[in-house]
N, C-alpha and C positions, 0 to 999 in steps of 0.2 A: 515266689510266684507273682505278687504284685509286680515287682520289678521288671521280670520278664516282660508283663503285659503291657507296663508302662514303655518299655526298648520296643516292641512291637508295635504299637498303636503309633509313637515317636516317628518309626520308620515308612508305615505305610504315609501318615500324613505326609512325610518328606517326599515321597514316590510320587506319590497321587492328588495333593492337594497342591503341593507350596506352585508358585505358576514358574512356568517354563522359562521366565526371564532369571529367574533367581539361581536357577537347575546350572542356566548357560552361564552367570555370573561363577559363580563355584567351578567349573568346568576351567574356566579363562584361569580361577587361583592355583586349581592344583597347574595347570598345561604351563604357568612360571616358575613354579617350583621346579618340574619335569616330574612331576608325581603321576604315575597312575591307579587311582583309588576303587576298587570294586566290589562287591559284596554278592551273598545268598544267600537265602533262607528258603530251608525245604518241612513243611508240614506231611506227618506222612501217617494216612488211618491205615491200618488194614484187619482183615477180618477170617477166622478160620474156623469152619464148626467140628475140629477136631487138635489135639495136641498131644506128644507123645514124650515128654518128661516129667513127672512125679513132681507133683506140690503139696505138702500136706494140710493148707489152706484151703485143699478142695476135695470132695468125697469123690467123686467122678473122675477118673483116668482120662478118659477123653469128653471134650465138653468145649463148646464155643465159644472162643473169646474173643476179642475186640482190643485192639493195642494201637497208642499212637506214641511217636516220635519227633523230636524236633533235630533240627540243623541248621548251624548259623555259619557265614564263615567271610574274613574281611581280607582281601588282598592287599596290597601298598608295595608299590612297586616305584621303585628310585632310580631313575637312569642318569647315572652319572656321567657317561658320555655316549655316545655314537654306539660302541664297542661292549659297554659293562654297564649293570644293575644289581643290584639289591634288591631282594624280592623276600617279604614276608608274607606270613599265612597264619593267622586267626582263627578260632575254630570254639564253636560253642555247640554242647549237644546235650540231650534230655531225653531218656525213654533208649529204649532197644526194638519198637515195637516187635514182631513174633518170633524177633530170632532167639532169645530165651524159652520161648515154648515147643521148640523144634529142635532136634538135634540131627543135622545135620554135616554133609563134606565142602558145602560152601551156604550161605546164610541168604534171608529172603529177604534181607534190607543189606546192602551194601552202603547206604549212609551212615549207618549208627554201627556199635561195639554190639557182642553177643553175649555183655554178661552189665547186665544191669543193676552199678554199685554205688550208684550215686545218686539222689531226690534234687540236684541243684544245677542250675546253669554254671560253669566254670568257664570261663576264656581261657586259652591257652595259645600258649605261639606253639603252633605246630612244624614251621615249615623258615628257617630263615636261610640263605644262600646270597652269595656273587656269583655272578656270571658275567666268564669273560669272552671273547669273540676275536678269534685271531687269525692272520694270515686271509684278510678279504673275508673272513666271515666262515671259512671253511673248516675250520675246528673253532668248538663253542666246547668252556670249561664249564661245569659249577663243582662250589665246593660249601658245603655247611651241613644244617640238616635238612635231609631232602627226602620227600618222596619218591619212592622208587617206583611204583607204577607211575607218574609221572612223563618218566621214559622212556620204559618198556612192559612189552605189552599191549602199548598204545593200541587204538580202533575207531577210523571215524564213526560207526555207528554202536559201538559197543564198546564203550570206556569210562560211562560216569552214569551212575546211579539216581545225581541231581535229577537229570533229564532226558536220560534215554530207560536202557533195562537198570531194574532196579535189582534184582538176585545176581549175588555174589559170581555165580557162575559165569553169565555174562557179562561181567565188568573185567576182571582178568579171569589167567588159566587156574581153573581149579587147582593144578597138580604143581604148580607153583609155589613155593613158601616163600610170598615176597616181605620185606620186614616191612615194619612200619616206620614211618619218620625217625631218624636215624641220621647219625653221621656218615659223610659218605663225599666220595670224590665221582666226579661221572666227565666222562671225556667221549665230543661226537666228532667226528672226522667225514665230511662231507667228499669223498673221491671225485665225482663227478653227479651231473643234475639228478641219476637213476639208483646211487647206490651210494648209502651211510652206511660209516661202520660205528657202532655202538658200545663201551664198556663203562662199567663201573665196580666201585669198591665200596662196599656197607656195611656198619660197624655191628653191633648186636642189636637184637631187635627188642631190646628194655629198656631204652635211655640211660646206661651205664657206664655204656661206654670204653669198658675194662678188658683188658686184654687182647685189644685191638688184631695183636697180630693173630689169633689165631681163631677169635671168636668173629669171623666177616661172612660175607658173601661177596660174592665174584659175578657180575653179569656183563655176559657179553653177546650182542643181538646185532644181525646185519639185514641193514632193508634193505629191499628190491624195490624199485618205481618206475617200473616201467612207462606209465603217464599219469598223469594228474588224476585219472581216476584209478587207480591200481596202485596198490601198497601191499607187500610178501617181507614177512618179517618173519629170520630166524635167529631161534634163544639158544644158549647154552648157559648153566650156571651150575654154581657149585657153593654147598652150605657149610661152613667150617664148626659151626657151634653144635649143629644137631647131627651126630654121628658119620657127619662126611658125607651128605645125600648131594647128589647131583644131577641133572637129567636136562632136558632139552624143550622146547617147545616152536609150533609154529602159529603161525598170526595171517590172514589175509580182510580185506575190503577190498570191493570191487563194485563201480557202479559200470550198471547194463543199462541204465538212460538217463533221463533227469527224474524220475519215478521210482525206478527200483535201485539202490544199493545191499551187497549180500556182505555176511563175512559171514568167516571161518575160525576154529581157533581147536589146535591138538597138543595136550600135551604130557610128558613123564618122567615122572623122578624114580629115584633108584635110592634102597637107603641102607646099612648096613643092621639098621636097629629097627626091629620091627613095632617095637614101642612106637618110636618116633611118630611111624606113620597110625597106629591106632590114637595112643594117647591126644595126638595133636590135633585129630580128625582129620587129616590128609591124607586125600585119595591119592594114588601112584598114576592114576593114567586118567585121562579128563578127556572129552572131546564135546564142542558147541558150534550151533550154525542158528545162521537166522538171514531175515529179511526185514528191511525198512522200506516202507513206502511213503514217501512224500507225496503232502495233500494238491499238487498242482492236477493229480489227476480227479480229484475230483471238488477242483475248486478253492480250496481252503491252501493256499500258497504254503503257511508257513508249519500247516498242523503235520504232525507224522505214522504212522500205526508202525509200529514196531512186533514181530512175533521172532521166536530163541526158542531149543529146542537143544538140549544135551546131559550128557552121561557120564558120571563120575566112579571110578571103576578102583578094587582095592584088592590086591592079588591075594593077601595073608589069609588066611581060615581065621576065623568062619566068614569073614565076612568078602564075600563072592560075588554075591549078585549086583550089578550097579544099579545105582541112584541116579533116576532118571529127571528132569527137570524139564521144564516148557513154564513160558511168558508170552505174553500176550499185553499189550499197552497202548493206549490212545492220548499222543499229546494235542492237548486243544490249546491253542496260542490265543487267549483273549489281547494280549500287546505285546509289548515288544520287553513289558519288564512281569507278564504274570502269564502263568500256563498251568494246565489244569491236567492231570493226566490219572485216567481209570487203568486200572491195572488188575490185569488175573494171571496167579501162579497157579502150579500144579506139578507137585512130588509125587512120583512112584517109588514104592520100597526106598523110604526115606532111611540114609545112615545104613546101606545095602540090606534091611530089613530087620537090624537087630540094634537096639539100646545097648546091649554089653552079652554075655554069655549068655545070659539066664533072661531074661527080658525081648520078649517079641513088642512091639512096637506098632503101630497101626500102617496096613499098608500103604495108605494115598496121604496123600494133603492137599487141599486145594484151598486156595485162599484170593481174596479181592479185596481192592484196596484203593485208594486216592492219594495221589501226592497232588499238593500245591506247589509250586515252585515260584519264587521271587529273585528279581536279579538287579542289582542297583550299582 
């Protein structure tokens, strides 16, 4: 914990104190190198006066608690020419905050894990990749371990938990089981200025890496761009490790001014095992929508209100009724390297009303919460 404090304290003085000739000097070392170096740190409270999984640490079944989570994470990006880079990803976390006291089909922090097994800051390389750029630019390779939301799924207003919505739901599609950082081949093909076509291959989703050929996923997604503000993304994929499940999804953003941007997001898998889809917590059918509002309409340029609103649906008995969700968040931009963002969730018939067979569960949740966010 000292140490942490010590890397924290280390950092902000680097942000915020050392003077802006020193910032620009560093700036000139890595731009000779061809390095580009970036970071973030996300501080995250939130707060619920209610919780619906058994602790035997506490007499009270539902009871208000208070959880916080940390998030670190360092880019380093190597361009080796024009055409190709090196791109790694650093990743330091701490805390789960409420997603351990909720059991839910997508989770109320998409920054952190939902199973909190560790008391210690760990770095890990999350993420390293080449990327190559071929034919004018019109097919771009990567090949290592990669993040698959990354590159599909994508949303200009609804794709990262850092600093826009923070619930799982709204970052990707619920009804997706995308792996996690994983080996994997990903190939884009730019047709023309309106329409990529998208696939990729990814390995299992344990860091194992064993039996490639049969234990993958398959994604394959074709956007539509109609203009600079309009992006129509559709999915199809298929899971080779978990019983053969497969299913489709679609993806929209669309800005109606320089104030309002909307998206959309619907999607469903199909599985042969109905395990799959309880034991894993994955809903079969998911739909979300929302609105961002940038602050030019009322002064504040660069701050945003964001509101999400969706439904995560599970066809197997018992579990029938969907899991409704809504977000609500205010990002306040104090600069250009710190933002401050209140945030209020709110679950209906969480986990479609039931813990397991025998086990009713509390109907609502509602919770609020502060992220800090830092970006250097």
């Amino acid at each position: 914990m000292v140490k942490l404090k010590v890397i924290i304290v280390t950092l902000l003085f680097f942000l915020f104190v050392t003077p802006k000739q020193s910032l620009a000097a560093t700036d000139k070392v890595w731009s000779s190198l061809r390095l580009d170096v970036n970071g973030y740190l996300d501080f995250i409270v939130q707060c619920s006066p209610r919780r619906n999984i058994d602790d035997s640490r506490i007499t009270k079944k539902f009871q208000e608690v208070v959880d916080g989570s940390f998030l670190g994470g360092l880019y380093i990006i190597k361009h080796v020419n024009e055409d190709s880079l090196i791109r790694t990803h650093f990743k330091v976390t701490k805390g789960v905050g409420l997603n351990d006291k909720f059991l839910l089909y997508s989770s109320l922090n998409s920054c952190v894990g939902t199973a909190n097994i560790s008391t210690n800051v760990f770095p890990e390389l999350v993420e390293v990749l080449w990327e190559q750029n071929l034919f004018n630019k019109k097919l771009t390779i990567d090949f290592g371990m990669l993040n698959p939301t990354l590159y599909f799924d994508v949303n200009t207003i609804a794709n990262d938990g850092n600093y826009q919505f923070l619930a799982s739901a709204f970052v990707n599609n619920a009804a997706v089981p995308f792996p996690s950082y994983t080996l994997g081949l990903r190939a884009k093909y730019s047709i023309c200025t309106f329409l990529d076509l998208n696939y990729a291959y990814f390995g299992r989703d344990d860091h194992i890496w064993s039996e490639l050929g049969k234990n993958n996923s398959n994604f394959f997604e074709v956007t539509y761009k109609p203009s600079n503000n309009e992006n129509y993304r559709f999915l199809l994929w298929k899971n080779f490790q978990n019983e053969y499940a497969q299913g489709f999804g679609f993806n929209l953003d669309q800005s109606l001014s320089k104030t309002v941007i909307l998206f959309g997001r619907l999607g469903y898998q199909n599985s042969n095992s109905p395990y799959y889809i309880v034991e894993n917590t994955y809903c079969n059918k998911s739909w979300s929508a929302g609105v961002q509002l940038n602050g030019n309409g009322w002064n504040r340029l660069k701050d945003v209100l964001g509101i999400a609103i969706g439904q995560n649906f599970i066809e197997k008995y018992p579990y029938k009724t969907p899991e409704t969700q809504a977000e609500v968040y205010y990002k306040y931009v104090l600069n250009n390297s710190l933002h401050i963002s209140p945030i209020i969730q709110y679950v209906d018939c969480p986990y479609s009303g039931s813990l397991n067979n025998e086990t009713t569960t509390t109907k609502n949740i509602f919770t609020f919460g502060v992220r800090t966010n830092i970006t250097f």
